[in-house]
N, C-alpha and C positions, 0 to 999 in steps of 0.2 A: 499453551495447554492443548494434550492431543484430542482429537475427535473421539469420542463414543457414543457406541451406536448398541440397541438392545432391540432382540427380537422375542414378543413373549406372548405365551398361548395359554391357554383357559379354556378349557371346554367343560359345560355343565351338565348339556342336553346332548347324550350320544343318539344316536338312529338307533344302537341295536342293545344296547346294554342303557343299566338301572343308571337314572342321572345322579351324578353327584352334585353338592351343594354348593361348594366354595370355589373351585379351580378356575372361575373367570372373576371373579371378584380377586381372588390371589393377583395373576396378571394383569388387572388395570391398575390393583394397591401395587405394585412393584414397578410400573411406569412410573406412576404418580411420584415415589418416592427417587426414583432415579433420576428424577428431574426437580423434585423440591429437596433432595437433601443431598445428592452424589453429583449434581451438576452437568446431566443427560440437556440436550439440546430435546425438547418438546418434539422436533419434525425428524429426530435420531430414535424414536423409539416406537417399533413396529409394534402395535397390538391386536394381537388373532383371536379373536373369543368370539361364543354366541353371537355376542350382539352390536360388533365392535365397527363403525363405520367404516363406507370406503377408504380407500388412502392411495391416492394418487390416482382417484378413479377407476381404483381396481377391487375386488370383493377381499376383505378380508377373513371368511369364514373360513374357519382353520380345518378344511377339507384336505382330500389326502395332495390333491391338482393343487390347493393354494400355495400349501407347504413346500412341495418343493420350488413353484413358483416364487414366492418371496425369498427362498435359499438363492435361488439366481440372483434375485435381486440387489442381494448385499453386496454379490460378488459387482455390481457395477458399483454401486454407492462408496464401497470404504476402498482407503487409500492404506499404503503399506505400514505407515505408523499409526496409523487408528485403534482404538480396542471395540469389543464383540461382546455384550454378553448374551447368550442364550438360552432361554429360560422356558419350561415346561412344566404342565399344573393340567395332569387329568391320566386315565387310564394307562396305565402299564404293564405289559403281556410277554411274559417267556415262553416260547414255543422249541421242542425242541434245540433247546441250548441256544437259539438266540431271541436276542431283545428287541421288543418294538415298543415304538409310540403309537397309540391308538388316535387317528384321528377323528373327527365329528362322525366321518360314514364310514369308522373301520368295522366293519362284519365281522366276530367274533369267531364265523364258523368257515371266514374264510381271511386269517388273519395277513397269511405273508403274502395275499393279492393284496390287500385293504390297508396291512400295517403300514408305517414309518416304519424301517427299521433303523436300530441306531449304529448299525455298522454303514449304512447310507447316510446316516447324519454327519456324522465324522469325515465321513469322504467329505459329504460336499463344502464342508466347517475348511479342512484343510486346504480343499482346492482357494478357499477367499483369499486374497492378496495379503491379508497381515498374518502375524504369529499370535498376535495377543488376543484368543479367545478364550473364554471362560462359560461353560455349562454347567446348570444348574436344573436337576430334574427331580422332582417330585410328583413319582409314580403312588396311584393307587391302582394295588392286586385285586384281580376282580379271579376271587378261586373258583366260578365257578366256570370259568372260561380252560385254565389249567392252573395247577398246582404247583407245576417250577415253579420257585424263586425265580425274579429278576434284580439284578441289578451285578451280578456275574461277571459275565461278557460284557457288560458297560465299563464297566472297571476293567478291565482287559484291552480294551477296547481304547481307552482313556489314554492309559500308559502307550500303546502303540501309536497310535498317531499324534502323542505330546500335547494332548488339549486338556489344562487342570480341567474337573469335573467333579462337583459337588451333589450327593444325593441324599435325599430325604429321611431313610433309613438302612442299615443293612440290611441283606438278602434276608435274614431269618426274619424280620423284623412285619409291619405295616405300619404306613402312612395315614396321620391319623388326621379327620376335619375337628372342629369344636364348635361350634354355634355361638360360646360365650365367648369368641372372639374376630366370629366374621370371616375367618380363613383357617385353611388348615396349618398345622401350629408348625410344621417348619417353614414354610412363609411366613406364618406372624414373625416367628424367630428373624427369618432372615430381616425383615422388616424394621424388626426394633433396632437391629446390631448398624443399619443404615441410618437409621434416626441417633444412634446415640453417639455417630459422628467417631467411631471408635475402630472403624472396620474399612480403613483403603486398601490392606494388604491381602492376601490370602492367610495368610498366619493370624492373621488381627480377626479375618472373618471365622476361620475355622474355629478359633480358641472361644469368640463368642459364643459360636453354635453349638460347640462341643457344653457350653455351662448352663446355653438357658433354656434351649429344645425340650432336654430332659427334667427342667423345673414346670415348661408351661405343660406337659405329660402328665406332670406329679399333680399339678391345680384344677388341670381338667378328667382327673380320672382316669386316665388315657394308659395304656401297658407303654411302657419307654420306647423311644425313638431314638437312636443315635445316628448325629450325621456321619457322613464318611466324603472324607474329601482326598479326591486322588490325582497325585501328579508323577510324573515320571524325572521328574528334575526335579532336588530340592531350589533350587536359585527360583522356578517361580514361585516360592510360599511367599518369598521377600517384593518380587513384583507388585507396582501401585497398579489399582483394579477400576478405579474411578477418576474421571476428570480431577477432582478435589483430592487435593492430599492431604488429610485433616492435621495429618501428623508435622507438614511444616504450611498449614494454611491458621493462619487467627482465626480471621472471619470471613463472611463468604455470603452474598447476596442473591438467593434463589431469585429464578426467573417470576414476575408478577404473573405471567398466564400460564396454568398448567392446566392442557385440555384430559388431563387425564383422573383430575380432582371429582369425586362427587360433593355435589353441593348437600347440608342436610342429611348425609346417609344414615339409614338404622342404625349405626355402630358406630358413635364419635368417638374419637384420640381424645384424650386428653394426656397436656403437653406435663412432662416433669422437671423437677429440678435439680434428682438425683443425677451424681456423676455418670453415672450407666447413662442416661436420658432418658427415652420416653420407650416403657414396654407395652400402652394400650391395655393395660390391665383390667381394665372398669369400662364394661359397654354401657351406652346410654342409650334411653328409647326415649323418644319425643323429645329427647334436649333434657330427658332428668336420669340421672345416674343412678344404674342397679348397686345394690349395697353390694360388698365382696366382701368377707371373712378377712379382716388384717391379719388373722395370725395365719391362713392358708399362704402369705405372702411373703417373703424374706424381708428381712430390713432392708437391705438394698434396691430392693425392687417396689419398694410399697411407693404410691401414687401420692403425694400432697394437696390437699385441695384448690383446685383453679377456678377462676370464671371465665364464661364461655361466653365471649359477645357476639350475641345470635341477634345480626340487623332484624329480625322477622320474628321476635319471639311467639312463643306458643302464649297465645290467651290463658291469662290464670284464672283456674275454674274453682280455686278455692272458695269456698262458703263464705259468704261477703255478711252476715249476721254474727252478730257477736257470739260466741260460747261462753254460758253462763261458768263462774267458776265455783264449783263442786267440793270445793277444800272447804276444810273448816276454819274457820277465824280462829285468831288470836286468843286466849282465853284472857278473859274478862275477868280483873280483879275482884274479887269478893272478900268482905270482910269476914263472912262468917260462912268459910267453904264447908262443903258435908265431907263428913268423917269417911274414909274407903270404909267397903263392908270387910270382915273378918276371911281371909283365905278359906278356913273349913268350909264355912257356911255357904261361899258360891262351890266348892267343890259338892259339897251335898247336892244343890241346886242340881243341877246339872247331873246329877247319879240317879237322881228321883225323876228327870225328864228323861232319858235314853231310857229308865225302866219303864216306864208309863208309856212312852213310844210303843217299844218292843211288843207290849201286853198288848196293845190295840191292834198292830199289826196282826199279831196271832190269830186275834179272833176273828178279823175279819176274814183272814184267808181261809181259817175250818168254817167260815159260814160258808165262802164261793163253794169250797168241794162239799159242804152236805147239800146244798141244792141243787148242783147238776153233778150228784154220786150216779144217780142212774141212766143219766145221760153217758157219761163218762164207761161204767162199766157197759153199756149196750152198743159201746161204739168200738170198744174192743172187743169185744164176742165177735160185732160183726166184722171189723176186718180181720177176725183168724177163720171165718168161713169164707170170706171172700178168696175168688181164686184167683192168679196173677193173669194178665189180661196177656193175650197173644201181642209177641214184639210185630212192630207194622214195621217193611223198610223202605222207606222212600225213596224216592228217585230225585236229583235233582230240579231244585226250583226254574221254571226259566225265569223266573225274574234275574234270577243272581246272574243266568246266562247274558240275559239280554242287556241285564250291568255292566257286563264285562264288556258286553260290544259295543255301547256307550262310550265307556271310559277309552277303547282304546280307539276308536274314531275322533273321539274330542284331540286325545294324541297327537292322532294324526295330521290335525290342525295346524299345529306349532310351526314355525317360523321364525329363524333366531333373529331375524330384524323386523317383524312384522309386530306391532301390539294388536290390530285389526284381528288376526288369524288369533294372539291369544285370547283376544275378546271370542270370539265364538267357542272356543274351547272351552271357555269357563262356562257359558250360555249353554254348551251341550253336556257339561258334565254337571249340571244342575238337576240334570234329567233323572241321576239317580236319588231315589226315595230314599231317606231315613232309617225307614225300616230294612233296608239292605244292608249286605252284609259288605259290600262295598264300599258303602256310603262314607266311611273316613276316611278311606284310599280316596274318593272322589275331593272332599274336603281338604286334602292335604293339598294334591295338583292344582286346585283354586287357589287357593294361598300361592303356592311357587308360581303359577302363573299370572298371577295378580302383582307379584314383587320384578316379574319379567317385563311387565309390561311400565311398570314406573323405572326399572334398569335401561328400556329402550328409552323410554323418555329424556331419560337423565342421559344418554351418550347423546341426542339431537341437542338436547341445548348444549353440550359441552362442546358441538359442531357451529355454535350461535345461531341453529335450527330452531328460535325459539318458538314458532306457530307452532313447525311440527310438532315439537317436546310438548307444548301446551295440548294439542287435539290427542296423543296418547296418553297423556296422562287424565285424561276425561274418562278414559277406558275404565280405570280403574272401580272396581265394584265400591258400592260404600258398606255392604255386611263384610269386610273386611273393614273395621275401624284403624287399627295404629296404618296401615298403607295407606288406605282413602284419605287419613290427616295428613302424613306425607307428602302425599300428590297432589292435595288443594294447597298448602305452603309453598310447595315448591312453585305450581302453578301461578300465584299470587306474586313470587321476584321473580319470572319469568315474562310475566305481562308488564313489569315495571323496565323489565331489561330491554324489550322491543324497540 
């Protein structure tokens, strides 16, 4: 079986532009699965995100220095029969008819000093000692940067130096995230099509992509995505793309340690039984599953109910007192039941009550207006003398100022491996009051920094850091309730794991 080896990036929190949600959560779910379902060796698969530990004692922050630094690196690792894949999850920018990757510190306003570009990816993809590389990029357009279309010259690009290359959407198109699935939906896609054990080939994966991309579009609301997968040679659609070949493998025994698994995360899988396998269709919070609309679902794709043996369950907070039952009994035989009353006579009933209502109502209302008649008429006289009051124009609050330079000092705090640094950020973005017009902007950054900081926790134990993982995940605030339950569970098989 040959070597495969995967390099893959996530970037959440950019330096210069708006952060996105999912693009490192994408890239550790796409190790993780590359190693429990396609048969990735654990210490073959490079992961560049926020917050993603060293690896081989060297920084993995997917800076613009690391990026090509780790491109070096392959080139000493893989051997000439090996495969590659390479995978990208975050900002994508057309300048001038060509394409880049935005790294962690790409400057928006100074892109092709800052950018990746991807006609430098390709070089350096080609110069590696194998042939067998496979790219996969899943760009989000940020229009307010520029307005080309990308993904052009990727595809141009593609075809010229021979490396298949899968992407996200077509140019016309955008890359879309979803929240009710924890990633953005052509990673979810790509995700499922790797779990349903049905996608070793490039043919196998595209025909996937191409059916269920644009169904999880349809479920979450989202305007269509079509993937586009480009090769310059038909022969490699037929090339195997994963260790595993599902198609002449029976069965096949994932490795027991995958450092790339979150323990507990907001978002459980549940596994399926349908022939497709498992699409993650139904996120769960706390370990209890959100309802989803069966008929939003195809038959194919619908979820069977499973149980989820959770060693650590969540305490059941159900009402341990009995609830009285509120139904009525049985009817009770009687020898001598009472006769129904006549149909008219309850219709009368009922004719004679709505009119008797009505007559009361009436009177009471002509009493309110004959006794403030002249309140009422004096209150209109006076405002048609009254005269309209001069418009005031105010000047800027400095509170909203001094908001703003709060929020963006808290900011400034962050630290893609630091939970300490987000602890203070949330401490100084408390600073804004309520009454501000900030103040949900503020609320929103605590949350994501509150989830950043139980994310760093969870990559230290998945390092068997577990002290570390335990003292940040103390970080985490408890007026965030579902995170702070989280982070005391997790912390809880964490101290048992020591």
């Amino acid at each position: 079986m040959s070597n495969y080896w995967a390099i893959a990036v996530g970037i959440n929190h950019y330096q210069f532009l708006q952060p996105l949600h999912f693009a490192q959560p994408d890239a550790q779910s796409l190790c993780e699965s590359l190693v429990s379902d396609a048969g990735f060796l654990p210490e073959h698969c490079l992961l560049l995100t926020d917050t993603s530990p060293e690896l081989f004692g060297c920084s993995t922050d997917p800076n613009h220095e690391n990026l090509q630094y780790w491109t070096k690196i392959l080139k000493e690792k893989l051997q000439p029969e090996d495969g590659l894949w390479c995978y990208f999850s975050g900002y994508g920018i057309c300048v001038d008819g060509e394409d880049y990757l935005l790294p962690i510190d790409g400057d928006p306003n100074r892109i092709k000093e800052t950018g990746f570009s991807v006609r430098s990816l390709f070089q350096a993809l080609r110069s590696l000692p194998t042939q067998k590389i496979f790219v996969l990029l899943d760009f989000n357009r940020s229009s307010s940067v520029s307005n080309e279309k990308i993904g052009t010259q990727t595809a141009a690009l593609s075809r010229e130096y021979g490396i298949p290359t899968t992407l996200s959407c077509r140019p016309e198109q955008f890359s879309h995230e979803a929240p009710a699935y924890n990633h953005g939906l052509f990673t979810q896609a790509l995700l499922e099509g790797l779990r349903s054990h049905q996608c070793s080939t490039l043919s196998a994966l595209e025909d996937f992509l191409k059916l269920r991309l644009p169904e999880l579009c349809d479920h979450s609301d989202r305007p269509t995505q079509d993937p586009v997968l480009v090769v310059s040679d038909p022969d490699q659609l037929y090339q195997v793309i994963m260790p595993v070949n599902w198609a002449e493998t029976d069965s096949w025994t994932a490795a027991e340690s995958n450092p790339f698994a979150i323990e507990d995360d907001l978002y459980l899988t549940a596994e399926s039984d349908s022939p497709f396998g498992d699409f993650s269709a139904q996120p769960t919070i706390m370990g209890a599953t959100a309802e989803i609309s069966q008929e939003e679902i195809p038959d194919q794709f619908r979820l069977e109910p499973v149980e989820i043996n959770d060693p650590d369950p969540v305490p059941d907070l159900t009402i341990s007192d009995p609830v009285p039952d509120l139904t009525l009994s049985d009817p009770i035989d009687d020898p001598s039941p009472i006769p129904p009353e006549p149909e008219g006579q309850d219709q009368m009933f009922w004719e004679r009550l709505l009119f008797g209502g009505s007559a009361i109502l009436l009177v009471l209302l002509l009493g309110v207006l004959f006794r403030n008649w002249s309140a009422f008429m004096g209150g209109q006289q006076q405002a048609a003398k009254t005269e309209p009051a001069p418009t005031v124009v105010t000047s800027p609050s400095p509170t909203a100022a001094s908001s703003a330079q709060i929020l963006n000092e808290a900011r400034s705090l962050i630290k893609p491996t630091l939970a300490s640094d987000a602890s203070k950020a949330i401490n100084r973005a408390r600073e804004v009051p309520p009454s501000d017009p900030l103040y949900a902007q503020a609320q929103q950054d605590i949350e994501r920094w509150s989830r950043n900081i139980l994310d760093i926790a969870r990559q230290r134990a998945a390092q068997k850091q577990f002290q570390q993982a335990i003292a940040a995940a103390q970080l985490v605030p408890k007026d965030r309730p579902e995170i702070y339950a989280e982070a005391q569970k997790a912390i809880q098989q964490w101290r048992r794991s020591r």
